[in-house]
TIPABA-845154 format. One record per residue (C-alpha): x, z, y; residue in three letters; residue number from 1. Coordinates in steps of 0.05 Angstrom, whole numbers, plus 5000, padded with zeros to 4 digits. Example, Ala and Ser with C-alpha at 12.3 -4.5 7.8 and 13.67 -1.06 7.14 Angstrom:
+------+------+------+-----+-----+
:    X :    Z :    Y : res :   n :
+------+------+------+-----+-----+
: 5246 : 5156 : 4910 : Ala :   1 :
: 5273 : 5143 : 4979 : Ser :   2 :
+------+------+------+-----+-----+
END
This chain:
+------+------+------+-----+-----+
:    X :    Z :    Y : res :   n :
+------+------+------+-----+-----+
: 6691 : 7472 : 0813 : Unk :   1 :
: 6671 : 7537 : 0853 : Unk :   2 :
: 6693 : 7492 : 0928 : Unk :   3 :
: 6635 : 7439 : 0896 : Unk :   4 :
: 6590 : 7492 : 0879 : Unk :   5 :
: 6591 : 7521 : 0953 : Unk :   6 :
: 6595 : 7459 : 0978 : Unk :   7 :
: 6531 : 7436 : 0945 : Unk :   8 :
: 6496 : 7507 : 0965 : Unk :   9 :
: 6507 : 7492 : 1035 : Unk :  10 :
: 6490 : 7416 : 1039 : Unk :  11 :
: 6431 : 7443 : 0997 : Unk :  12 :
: 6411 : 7503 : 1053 : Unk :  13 :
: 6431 : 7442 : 1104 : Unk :  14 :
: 6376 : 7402 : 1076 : Unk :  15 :
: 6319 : 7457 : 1081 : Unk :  16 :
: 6328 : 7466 : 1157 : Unk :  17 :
: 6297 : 7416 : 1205 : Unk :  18 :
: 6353 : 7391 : 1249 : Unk :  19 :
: 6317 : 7411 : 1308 : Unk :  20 :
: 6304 : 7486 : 1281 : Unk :  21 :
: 6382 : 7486 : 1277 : Unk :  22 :
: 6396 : 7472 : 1347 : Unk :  23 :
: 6342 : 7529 : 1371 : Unk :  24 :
: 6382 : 7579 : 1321 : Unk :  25 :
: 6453 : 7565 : 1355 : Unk :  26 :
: 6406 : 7573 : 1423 : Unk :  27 :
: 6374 : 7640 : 1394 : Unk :  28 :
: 6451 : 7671 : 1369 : Unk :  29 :
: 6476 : 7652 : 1439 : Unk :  30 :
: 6418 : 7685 : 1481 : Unk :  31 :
: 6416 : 7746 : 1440 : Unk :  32 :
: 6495 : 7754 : 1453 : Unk :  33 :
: 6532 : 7796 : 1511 : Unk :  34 :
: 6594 : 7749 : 1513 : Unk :  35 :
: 6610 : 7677 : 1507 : Unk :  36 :
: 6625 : 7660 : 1429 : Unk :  37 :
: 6666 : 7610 : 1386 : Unk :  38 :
: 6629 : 7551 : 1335 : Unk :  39 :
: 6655 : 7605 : 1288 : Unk :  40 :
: 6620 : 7663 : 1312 : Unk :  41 :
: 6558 : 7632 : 1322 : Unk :  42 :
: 6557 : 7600 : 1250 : Unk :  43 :
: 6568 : 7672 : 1220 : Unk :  44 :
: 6502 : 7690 : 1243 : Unk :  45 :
: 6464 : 7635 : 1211 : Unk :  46 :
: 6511 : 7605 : 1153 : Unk :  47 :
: 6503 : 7528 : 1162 : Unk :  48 :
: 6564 : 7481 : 1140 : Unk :  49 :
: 6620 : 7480 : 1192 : Unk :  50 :
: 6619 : 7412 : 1210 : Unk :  51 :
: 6539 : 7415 : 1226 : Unk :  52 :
: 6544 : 7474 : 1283 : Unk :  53 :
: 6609 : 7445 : 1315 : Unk :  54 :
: 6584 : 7376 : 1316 : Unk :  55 :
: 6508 : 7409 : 1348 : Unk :  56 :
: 6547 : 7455 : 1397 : Unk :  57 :
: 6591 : 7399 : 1421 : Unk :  58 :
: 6519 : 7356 : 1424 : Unk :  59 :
: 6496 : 7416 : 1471 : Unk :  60 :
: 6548 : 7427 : 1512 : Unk :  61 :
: 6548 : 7345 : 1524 : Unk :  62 :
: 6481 : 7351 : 1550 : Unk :  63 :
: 6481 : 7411 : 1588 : Unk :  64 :
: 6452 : 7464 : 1553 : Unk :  65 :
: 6522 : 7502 : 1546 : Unk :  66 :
: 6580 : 7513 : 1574 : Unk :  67 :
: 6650 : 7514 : 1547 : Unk :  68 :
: 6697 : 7578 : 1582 : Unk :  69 :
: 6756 : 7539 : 1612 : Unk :  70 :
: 6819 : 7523 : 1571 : Unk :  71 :
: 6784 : 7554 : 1524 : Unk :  72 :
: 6733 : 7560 : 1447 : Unk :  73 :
: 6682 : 7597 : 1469 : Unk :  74 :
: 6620 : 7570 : 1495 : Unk :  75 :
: 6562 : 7610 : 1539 : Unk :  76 :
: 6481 : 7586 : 1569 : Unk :  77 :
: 6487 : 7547 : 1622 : Unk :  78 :
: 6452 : 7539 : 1680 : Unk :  79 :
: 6404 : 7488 : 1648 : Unk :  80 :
: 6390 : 7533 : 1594 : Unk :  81 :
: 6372 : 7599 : 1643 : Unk :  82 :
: 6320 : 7558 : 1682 : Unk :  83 :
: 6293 : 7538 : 1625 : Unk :  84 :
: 6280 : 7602 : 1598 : Unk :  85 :
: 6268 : 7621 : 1669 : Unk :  86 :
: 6219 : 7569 : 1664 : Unk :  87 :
: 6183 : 7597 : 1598 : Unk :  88 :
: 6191 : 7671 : 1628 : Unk :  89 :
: 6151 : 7638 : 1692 : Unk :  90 :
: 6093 : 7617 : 1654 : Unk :  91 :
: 6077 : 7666 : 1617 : Unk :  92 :
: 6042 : 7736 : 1613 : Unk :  93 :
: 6108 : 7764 : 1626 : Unk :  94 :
: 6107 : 7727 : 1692 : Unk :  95 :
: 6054 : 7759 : 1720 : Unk :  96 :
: 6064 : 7824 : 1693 : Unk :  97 :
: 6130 : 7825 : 1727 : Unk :  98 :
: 6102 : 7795 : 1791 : Unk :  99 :
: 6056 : 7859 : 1794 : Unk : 100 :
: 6122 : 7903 : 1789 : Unk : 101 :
: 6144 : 7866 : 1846 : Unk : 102 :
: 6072 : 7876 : 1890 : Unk : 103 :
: 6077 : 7949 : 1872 : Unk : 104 :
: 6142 : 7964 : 1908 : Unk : 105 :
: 6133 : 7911 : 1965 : Unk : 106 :
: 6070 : 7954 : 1975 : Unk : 107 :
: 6108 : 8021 : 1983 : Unk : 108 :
: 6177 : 7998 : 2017 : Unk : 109 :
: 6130 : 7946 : 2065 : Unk : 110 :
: 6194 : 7895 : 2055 : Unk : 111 :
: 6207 : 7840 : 2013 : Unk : 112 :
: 6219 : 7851 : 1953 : Unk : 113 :
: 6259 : 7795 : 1900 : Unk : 114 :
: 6273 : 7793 : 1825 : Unk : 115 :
: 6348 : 7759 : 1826 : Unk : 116 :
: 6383 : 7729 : 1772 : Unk : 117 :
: 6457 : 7714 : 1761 : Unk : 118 :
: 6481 : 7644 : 1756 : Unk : 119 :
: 6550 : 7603 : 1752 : Unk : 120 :
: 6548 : 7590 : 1837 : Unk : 121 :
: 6511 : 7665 : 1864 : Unk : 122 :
: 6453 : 7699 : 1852 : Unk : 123 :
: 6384 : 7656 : 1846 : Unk : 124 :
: 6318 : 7694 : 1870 : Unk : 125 :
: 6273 : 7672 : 1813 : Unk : 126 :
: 6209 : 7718 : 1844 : Unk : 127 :
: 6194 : 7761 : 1901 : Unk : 128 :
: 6137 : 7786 : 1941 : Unk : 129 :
: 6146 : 7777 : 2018 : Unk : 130 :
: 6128 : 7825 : 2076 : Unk : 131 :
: 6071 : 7827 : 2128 : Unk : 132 :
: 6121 : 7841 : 2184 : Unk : 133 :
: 6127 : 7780 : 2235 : Unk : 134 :
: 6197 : 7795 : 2242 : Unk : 135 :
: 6222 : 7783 : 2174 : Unk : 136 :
: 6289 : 7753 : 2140 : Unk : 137 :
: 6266 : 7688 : 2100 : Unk : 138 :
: 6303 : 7679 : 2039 : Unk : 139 :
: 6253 : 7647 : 1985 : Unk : 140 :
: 6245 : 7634 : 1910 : Unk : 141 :
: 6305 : 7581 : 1901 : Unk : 142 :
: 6356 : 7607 : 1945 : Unk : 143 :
: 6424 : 7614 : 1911 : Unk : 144 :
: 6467 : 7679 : 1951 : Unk : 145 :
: 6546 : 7694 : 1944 : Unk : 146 :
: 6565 : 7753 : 1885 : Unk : 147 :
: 6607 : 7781 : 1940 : Unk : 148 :
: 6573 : 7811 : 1992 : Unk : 149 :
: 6494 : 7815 : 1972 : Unk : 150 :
: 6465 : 7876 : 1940 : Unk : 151 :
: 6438 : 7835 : 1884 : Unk : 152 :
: 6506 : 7807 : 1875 : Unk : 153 :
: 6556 : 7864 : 1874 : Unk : 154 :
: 6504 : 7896 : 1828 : Unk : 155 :
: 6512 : 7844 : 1775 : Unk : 156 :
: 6584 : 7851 : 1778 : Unk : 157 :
: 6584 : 7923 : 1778 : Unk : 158 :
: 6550 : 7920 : 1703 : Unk : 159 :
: 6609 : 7888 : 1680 : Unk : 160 :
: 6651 : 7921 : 1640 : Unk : 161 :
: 6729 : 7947 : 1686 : Unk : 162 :
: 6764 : 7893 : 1656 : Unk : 163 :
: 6709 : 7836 : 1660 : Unk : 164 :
: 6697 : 7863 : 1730 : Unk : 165 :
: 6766 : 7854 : 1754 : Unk : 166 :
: 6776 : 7787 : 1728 : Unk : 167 :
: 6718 : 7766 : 1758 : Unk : 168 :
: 6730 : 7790 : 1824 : Unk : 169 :
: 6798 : 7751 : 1825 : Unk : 170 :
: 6756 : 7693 : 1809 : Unk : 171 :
: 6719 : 7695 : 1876 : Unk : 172 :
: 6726 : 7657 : 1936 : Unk : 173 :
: 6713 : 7723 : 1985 : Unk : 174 :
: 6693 : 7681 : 2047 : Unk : 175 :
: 6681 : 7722 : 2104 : Unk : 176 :
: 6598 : 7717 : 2126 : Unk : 177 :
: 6599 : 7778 : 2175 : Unk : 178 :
: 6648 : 7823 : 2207 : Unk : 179 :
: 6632 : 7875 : 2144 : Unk : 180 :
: 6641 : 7823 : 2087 : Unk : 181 :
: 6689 : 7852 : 2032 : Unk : 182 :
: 6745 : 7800 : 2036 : Unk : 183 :
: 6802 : 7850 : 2005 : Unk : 184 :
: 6797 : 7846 : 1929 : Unk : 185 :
: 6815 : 7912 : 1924 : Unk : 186 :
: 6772 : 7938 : 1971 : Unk : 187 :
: 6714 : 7901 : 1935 : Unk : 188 :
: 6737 : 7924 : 1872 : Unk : 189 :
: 6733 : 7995 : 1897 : Unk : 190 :
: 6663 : 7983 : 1920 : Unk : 191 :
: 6642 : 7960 : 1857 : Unk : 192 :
: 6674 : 8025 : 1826 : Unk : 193 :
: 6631 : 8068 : 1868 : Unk : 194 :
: 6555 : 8025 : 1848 : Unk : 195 :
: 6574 : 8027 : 1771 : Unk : 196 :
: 6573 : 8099 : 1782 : Unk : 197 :
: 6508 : 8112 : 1837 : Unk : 198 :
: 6463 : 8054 : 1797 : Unk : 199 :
: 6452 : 8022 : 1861 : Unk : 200 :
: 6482 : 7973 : 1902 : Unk : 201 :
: 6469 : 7965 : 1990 : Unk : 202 :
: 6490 : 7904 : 2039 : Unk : 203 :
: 6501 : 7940 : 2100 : Unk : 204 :
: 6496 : 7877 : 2140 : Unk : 205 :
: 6559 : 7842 : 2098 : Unk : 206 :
: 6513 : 7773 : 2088 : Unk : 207 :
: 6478 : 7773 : 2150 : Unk : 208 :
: 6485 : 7804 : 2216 : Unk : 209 :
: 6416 : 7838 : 2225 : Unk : 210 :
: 6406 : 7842 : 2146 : Unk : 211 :
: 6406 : 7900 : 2098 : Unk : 212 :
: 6382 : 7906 : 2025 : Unk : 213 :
: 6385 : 7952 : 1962 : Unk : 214 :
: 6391 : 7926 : 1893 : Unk : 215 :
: 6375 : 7960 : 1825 : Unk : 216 :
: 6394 : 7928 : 1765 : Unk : 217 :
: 6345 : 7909 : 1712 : Unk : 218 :
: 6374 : 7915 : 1635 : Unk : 219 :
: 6344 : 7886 : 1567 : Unk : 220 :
: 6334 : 7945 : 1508 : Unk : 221 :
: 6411 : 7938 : 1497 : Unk : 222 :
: 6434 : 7956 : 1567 : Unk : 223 :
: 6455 : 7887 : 1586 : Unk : 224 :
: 6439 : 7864 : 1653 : Unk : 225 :
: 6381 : 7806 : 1665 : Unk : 226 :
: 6363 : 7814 : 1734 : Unk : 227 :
: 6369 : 7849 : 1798 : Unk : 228 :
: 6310 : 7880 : 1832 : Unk : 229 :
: 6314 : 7887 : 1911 : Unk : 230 :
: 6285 : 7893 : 1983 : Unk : 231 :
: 6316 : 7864 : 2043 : Unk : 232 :
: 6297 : 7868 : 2119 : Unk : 233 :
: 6316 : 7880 : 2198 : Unk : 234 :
: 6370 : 7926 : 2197 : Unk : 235 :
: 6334 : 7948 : 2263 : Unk : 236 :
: 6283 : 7968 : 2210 : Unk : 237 :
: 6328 : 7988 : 2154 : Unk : 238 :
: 6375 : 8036 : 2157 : Unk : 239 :
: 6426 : 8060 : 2110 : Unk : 240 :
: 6396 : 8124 : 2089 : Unk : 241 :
: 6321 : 8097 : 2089 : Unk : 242 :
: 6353 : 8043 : 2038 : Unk : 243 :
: 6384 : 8099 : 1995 : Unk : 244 :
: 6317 : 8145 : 1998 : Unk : 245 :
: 6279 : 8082 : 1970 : Unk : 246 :
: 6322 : 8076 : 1905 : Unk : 247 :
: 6281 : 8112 : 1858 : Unk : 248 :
: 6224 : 8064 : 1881 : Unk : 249 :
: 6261 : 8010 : 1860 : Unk : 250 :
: 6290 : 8045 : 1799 : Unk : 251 :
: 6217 : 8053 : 1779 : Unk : 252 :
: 6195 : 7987 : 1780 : Unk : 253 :
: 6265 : 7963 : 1750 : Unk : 254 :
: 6240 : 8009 : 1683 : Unk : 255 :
: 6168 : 7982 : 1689 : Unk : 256 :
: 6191 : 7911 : 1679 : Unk : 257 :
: 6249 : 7933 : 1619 : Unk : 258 :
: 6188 : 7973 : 1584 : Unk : 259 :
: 6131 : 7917 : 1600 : Unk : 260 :
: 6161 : 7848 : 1601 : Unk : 261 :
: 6228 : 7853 : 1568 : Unk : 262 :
: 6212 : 7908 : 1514 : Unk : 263 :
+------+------+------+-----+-----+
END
């Protein structure tokens, strides 16, 4: 009688909630989390009937919007999903509040600046401001760069937890771009040790000869990475320890944009 009862309660709370408004709350549970999650997990947050949020996360996962961790129950956003909240992000107020984060530092490093965004295949720059310089390295809004051996990259990794870090690492094809790309694992690894601990991350020249860049990473109100804020340029402009004295510029603007667009 009491299995009837609940079942009733549920087809009942099934009932009240528009199909669609189901599918944006497995969306919402999934965005707001810091690792992939099981059908299980994601139903304990919002208490539909079983059958409803497998059969709507296997519906999502069919068309793109998530994906499934290999050999595995757990699914995460995919790359679908990101640009179109990237998409959302874009249009709105948010947009151009960040964008004027962005003008702010490209005004007092004089390089171009990017707002860079992990993805399944690299880094993505979703927004930068470029330089006045004639000599300039052209990387713009679209380009997808290796985890590896870009500032923006190695500082994604580096907010991973040791473990998560690791794995990840050992997941990487390390192709060699430069004479200074990390190929070594360890070596990598050890790298990523040291920019965990400093809060920045630096490419001396590892994904392009003649390139150097800095990278700060952005974090939501509950630490987690969203985004890497950087500079790039000339290494005949850029040294090092110019790159290093610049950090708190970029640390700056990296808090204006966690206190103004994603407070």
């Amino acid at each position: 009688m009491q299995q009837e009862i609940l079942k009733m309660t549920k087809e009942l709370v099934e009932s009240r909630i528009p199909s669609n408004l189901r599918t944006l709350l497995i969306l919402e549970v999934i965005g707001r989390s810091d690792r992939a999650m099981t059908a299980t997990e994601i139903n304990d947050e919002i208490g539909l009937p079983k059958q409803t949020v497998h059969r709507l996360v296997s519906t999502l996962e069919k068309e793109g919007f998530l994906n499934r961790e290999p050999g595995g129950k757990r699914y995460r956003p995919s790359r679908r999903l990101r640009l179109m909240g990237a998409g959302l992000l874009h249009a709105s107020r948010f947009h151009i509040t960040r964008h004027q984060v962005l003008q702010t530092v490209a005004s007092a490093v004089q390089e171009a600046v990017n707002y860079v965004v992990p993805e399944e295949t690299g880094m993505n720059y979703l927004d930068r401001i470029d330089t006045n310089w004639a000599f300039r390295v052209q990387l713009p809004v679209g380009t997808n760069v290796p985890f590896h051996c870009t500032a923006s990259g190695k500082c994604f990794v580096a907010s991973l937890s040791k473990s998560a870090r690791n794995r990840f690492v050992l997941g990487l094809n390390l192709e060699k771009l430069t004479d200074k790309t990390f190929v070594n694992p360890d070596a990598l690894m050890d790298e990523l040790d040291k920019i965990s601990k400093q809060g920045y991350s630096i490419d001396d020249e590892e994904f392009m000869d003649g390139m150097r860049a800095i990278a700060v990473p952005v974090t939501d109100n509950n630490g987690r990475f969203v985004a890497a804020l950087a500079f790039h340029g000339p290494s005949q402009r850029l040294s090092v320890e110019y790159l290093v004295e610049q950090r708190d510029v970029l640390f700056n603007g990296a808090q204006t944009i966690k206190q103004g667009v994603l407070s």
